[in-house]
matplotlib code that plots the C-alpha trace (Angstrom):
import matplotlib.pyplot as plt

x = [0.0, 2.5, 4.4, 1.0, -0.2, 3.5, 3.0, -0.1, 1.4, 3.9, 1.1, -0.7, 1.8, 2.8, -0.2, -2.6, -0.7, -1.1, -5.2, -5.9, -4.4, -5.9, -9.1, -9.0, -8.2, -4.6, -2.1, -1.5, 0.1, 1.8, 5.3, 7.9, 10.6, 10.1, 12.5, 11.5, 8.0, 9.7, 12.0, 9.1, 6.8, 9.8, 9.7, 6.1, 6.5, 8.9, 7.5, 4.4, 5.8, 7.5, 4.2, 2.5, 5.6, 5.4, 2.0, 1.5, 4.7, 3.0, -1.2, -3.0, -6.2, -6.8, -9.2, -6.8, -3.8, -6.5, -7.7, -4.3, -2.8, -5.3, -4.4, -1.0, -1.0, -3.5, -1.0, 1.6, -0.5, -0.8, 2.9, 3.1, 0.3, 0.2, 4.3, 3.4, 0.2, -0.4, -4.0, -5.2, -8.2, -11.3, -11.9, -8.6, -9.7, -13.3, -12.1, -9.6, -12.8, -14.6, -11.0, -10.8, -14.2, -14.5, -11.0, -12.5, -15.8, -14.2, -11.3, -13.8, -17.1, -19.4, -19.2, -15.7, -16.2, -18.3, -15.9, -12.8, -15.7, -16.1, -12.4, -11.8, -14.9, -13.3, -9.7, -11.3, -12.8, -9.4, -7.4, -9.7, -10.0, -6.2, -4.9, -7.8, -6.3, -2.4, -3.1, -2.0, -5.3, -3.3, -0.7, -2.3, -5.2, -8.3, -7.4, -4.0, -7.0, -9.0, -5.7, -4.8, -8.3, -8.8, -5.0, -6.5, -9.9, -7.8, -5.3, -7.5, -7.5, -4.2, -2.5, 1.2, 0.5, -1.6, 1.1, 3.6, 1.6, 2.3, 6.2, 6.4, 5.3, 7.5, 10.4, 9.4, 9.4, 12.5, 14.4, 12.8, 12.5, 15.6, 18.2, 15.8, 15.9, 18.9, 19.9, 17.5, 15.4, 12.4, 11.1, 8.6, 6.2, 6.7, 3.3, 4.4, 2.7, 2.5, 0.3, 3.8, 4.4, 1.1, 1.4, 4.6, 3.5, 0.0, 2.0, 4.5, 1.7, 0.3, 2.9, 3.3, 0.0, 1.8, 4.7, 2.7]
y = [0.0, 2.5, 2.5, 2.8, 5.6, 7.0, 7.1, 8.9, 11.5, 11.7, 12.5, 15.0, 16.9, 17.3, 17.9, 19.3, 22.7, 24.5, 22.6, 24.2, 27.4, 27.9, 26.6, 29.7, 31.7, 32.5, 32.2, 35.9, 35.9, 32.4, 34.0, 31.9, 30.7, 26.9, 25.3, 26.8, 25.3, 21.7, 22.4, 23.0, 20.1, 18.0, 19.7, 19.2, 16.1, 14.9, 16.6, 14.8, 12.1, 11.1, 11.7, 9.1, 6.7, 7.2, 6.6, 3.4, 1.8, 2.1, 2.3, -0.7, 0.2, 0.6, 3.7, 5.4, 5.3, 6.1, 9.1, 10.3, 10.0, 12.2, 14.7, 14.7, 15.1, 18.1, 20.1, 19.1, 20.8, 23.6, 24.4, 24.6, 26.9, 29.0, 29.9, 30.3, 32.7, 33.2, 31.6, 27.9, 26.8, 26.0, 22.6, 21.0, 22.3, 20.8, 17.2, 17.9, 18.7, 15.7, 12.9, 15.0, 13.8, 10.1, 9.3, 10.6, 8.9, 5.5, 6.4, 7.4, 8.4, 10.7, 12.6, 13.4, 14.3, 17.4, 17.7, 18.3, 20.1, 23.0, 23.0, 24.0, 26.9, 28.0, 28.1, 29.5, 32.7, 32.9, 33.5, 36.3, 38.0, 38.2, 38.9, 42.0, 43.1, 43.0, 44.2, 41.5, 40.7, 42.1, 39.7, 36.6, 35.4, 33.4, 30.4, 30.8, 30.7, 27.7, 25.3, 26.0, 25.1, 21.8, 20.9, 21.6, 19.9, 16.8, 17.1, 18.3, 14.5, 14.4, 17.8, 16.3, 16.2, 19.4, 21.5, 19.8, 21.2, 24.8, 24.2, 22.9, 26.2, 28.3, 25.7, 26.5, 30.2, 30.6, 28.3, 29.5, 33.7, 34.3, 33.8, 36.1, 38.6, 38.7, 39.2, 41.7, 39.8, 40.4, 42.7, 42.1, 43.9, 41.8, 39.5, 36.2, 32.8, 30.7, 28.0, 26.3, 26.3, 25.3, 22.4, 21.5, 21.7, 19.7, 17.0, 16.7, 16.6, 13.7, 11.7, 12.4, 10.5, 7.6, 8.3, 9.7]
z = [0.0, 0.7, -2.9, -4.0, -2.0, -2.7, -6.5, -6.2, -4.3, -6.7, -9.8, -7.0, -6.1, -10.2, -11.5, -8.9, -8.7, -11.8, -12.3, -8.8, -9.6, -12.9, -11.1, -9.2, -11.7, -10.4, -13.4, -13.7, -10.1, -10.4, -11.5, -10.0, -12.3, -13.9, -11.7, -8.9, -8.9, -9.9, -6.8, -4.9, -5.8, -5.0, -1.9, -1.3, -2.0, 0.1, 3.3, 2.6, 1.3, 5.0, 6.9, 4.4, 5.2, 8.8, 8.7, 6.6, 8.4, 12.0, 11.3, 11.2, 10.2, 5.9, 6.6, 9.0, 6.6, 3.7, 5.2, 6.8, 3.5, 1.9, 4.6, 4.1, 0.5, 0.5, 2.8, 0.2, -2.3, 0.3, 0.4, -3.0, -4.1, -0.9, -2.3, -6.3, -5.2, -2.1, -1.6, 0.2, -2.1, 0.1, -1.6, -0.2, 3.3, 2.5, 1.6, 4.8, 6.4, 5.7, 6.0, 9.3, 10.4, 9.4, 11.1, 14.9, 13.6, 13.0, 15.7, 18.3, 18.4, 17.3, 20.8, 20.1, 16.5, 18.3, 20.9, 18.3, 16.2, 19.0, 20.0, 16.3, 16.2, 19.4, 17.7, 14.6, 17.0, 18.9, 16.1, 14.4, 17.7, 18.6, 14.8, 14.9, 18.3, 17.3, 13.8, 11.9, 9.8, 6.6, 7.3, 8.5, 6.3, 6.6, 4.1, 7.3, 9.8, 8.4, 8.0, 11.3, 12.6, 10.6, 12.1, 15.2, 14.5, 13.6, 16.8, 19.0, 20.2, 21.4, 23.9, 22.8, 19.0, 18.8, 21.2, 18.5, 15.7, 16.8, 18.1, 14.2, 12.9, 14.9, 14.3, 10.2, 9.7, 12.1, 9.4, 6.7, 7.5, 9.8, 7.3, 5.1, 7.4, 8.5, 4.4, 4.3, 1.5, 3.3, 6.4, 9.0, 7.1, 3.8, 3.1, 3.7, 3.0, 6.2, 4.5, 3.9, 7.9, 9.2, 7.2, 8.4, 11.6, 11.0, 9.3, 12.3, 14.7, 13.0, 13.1, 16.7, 17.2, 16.6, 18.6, 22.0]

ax = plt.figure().add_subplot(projection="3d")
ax.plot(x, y, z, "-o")
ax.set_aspect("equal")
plt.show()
């Protein structure tokens, strides 16, 4: 199963892109050189790539790897369009959505679907009210808001693995910004795409469900 779920990853994470971004109607801002975006779907592909391994290697169950590989590959799909232009299409956080559910369904129980459900509406009215408070609504947006909820709507079951998500995020942009800033290639007012580091940090959560 896993070199099968690894090969469609592979056609995903070539092809999804630039259907996705068309689908939105984003070509005009999707500017980055050619081998940039095949250096990046590399990239996506790898980062999601050892979440699926990790996951098929130590889950038992078909419909836990099925949906956690679904999950995976969508947030490699995430890192690669939130770079090119700067947007996280609502249908991959749908069909998130919905993988999301029917793991803590199967998992658990309907009770903790809700439970997880409510932790993420209260995450979702967390996050709007502090980026409104420290001005950083320009900065941060809502496709930023809704990953961050459905990574905490699917982590929620598990304090070690959700705190994990977040520790992953910081541990991203301080790789990926400091060097930037310190080169002066960006400021702390440039926009910035975190889609890229909320999925690295939903992805090593996940795989700390299986560790904790």
């Amino acid at each position: 199963m896993t070199i099968g779920i690894t090969l469609i990853n592979i056609i995903i994470q070539i092809l999804m892109p630039e259907i996705l971004i068309k689908y939105r109607h984003k070509e005009e801002s999707d500017t980055l050189a050619k081998h940039w975006k095949v250096i990046l779907k590399g990239l996506a592909f790898i980062i999601s790539g050892v979440a699926i391994y990790f996951i098929c290697e130590n889950e038992v169950r078909t419909i836990n790897i099925i949906m956690l590989s679904i999950i995976s590959m969508l947030m490699g799909l995430v890192i690669s369009i939130d770079i090119r232009v700067r947007i996280i299409p609502n249908i991959l956080l749908l069909v998130m959505l919905i993988c999301t559910t029917i793991y803590l369904y199967t998992n658990y129980d309907i009770t903790q679907v809700f439970i997880n459900f409510g932790f993420m509406c209260g995450m979702v009215a967390s996050l709007l009210l502090l980026t409104n408070l420290l001005g950083f609504s320009g900065y941060f947006g809502a496709g930023d808001i809704k990953l961050i909820s459905v990574g905490t709507y699917l982590l929620g079951i598990s304090y070690f693995g959700f705190t994990l998500m977040w520790i992953g995020m910081i541990v991203a942009m301080i790789i990926s910004l400091l060097p930037l800033l310190l080169m002066k290639k960006i400021t702390l007012k440039s926009m910035i795409p975190f889609g890229q580091f909320i999925s690295c940090g939903i992805l090593l959560g996940m795989v700390v469900l299986y560790i904790y």
